[in-house]
C-alpha positions as CSV (number, residue, x, y, z in Angstrom):
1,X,0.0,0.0,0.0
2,X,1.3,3.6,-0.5
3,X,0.0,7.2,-0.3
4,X,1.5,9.3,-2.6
5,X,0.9,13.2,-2.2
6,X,2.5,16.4,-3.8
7,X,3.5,17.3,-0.4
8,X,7.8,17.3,0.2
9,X,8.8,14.9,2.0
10,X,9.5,16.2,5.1
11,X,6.3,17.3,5.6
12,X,5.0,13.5,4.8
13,X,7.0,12.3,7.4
14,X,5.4,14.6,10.2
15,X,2.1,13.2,9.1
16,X,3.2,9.7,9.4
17,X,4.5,9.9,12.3
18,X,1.3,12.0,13.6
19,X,-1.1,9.8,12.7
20,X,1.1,6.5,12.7
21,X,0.4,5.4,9.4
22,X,1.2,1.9,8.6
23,X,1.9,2.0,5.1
24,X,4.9,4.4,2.3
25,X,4.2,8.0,1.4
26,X,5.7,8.9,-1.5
27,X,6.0,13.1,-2.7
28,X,4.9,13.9,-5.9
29,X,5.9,17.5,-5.7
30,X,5.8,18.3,-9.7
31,X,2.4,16.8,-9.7
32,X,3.1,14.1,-12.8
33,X,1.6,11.3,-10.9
34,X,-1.4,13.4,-10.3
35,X,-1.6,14.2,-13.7
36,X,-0.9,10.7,-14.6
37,X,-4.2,9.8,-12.7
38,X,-6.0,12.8,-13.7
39,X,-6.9,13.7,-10.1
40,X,-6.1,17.5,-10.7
41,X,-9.4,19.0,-10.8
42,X,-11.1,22.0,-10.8
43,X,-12.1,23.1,-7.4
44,X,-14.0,26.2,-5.6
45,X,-13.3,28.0,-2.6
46,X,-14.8,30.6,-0.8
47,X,-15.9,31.7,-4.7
48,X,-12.3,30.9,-6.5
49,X,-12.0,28.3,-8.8
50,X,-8.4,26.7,-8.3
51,X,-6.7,23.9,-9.8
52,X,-6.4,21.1,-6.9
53,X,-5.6,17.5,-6.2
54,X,-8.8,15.6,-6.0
55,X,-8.4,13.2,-3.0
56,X,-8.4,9.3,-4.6
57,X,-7.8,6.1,-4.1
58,X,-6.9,3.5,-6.9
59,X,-6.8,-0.3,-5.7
60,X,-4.4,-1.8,-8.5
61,X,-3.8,-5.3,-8.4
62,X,-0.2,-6.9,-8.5
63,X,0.0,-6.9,-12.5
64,X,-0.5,-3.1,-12.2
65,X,-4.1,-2.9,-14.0
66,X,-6.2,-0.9,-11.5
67,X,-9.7,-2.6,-10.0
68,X,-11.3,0.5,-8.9
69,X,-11.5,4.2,-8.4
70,X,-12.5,6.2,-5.2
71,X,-13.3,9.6,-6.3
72,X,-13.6,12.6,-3.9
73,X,-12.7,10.6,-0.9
74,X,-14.2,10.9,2.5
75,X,-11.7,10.2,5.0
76,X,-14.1,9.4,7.9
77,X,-15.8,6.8,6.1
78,X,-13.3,5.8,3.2
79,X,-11.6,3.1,5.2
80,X,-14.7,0.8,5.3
81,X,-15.8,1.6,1.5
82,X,-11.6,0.0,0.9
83,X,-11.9,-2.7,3.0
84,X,-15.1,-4.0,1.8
85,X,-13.7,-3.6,-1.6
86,X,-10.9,-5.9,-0.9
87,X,-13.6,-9.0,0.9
């Protein structure tokens, strides 16, 4: 499992550490994975329209083909809507 965020990575560490997170973060700081996924989206607030990272997850099997998408993630509730994916 990894995480992968265009945040550097010593700010990654900090919030794997903070919140113990069992699995890799990797930094995609110029954003091609994210563009590679086409998770940068359009996004409002407070009235400005920005570009963004939408919050996804992609479970990819071990031949690399992925088995399904998890747009707009909620991260209260996205852990069960993952696991019962994997059952």
């Amino acid at each position: 499992m990894l995480g992968i965020s265009a945040d550097p990575p010593e700010r990654q560490k900090k919030f794997k550490q903070k919140y113990d997170l069992p699995f890799t973060l990797l930094a995609d700081t110029d954003k091609k994975v994210a563009q590679a996924f086409d998770v940068i989206k359009e996004k409002s607030l407070y009235g400005r329209k920005t570009l963004g990272i939408e919050r996804t997850t992609f479970l990819i099997d071990e031949k690399g083909h992925i088995q399904k998408i998890f747009p707009k993630v909620d991260v209260n509730l996205h852990y069960e809507e993952v696991l019962n994916a994997l059952l």
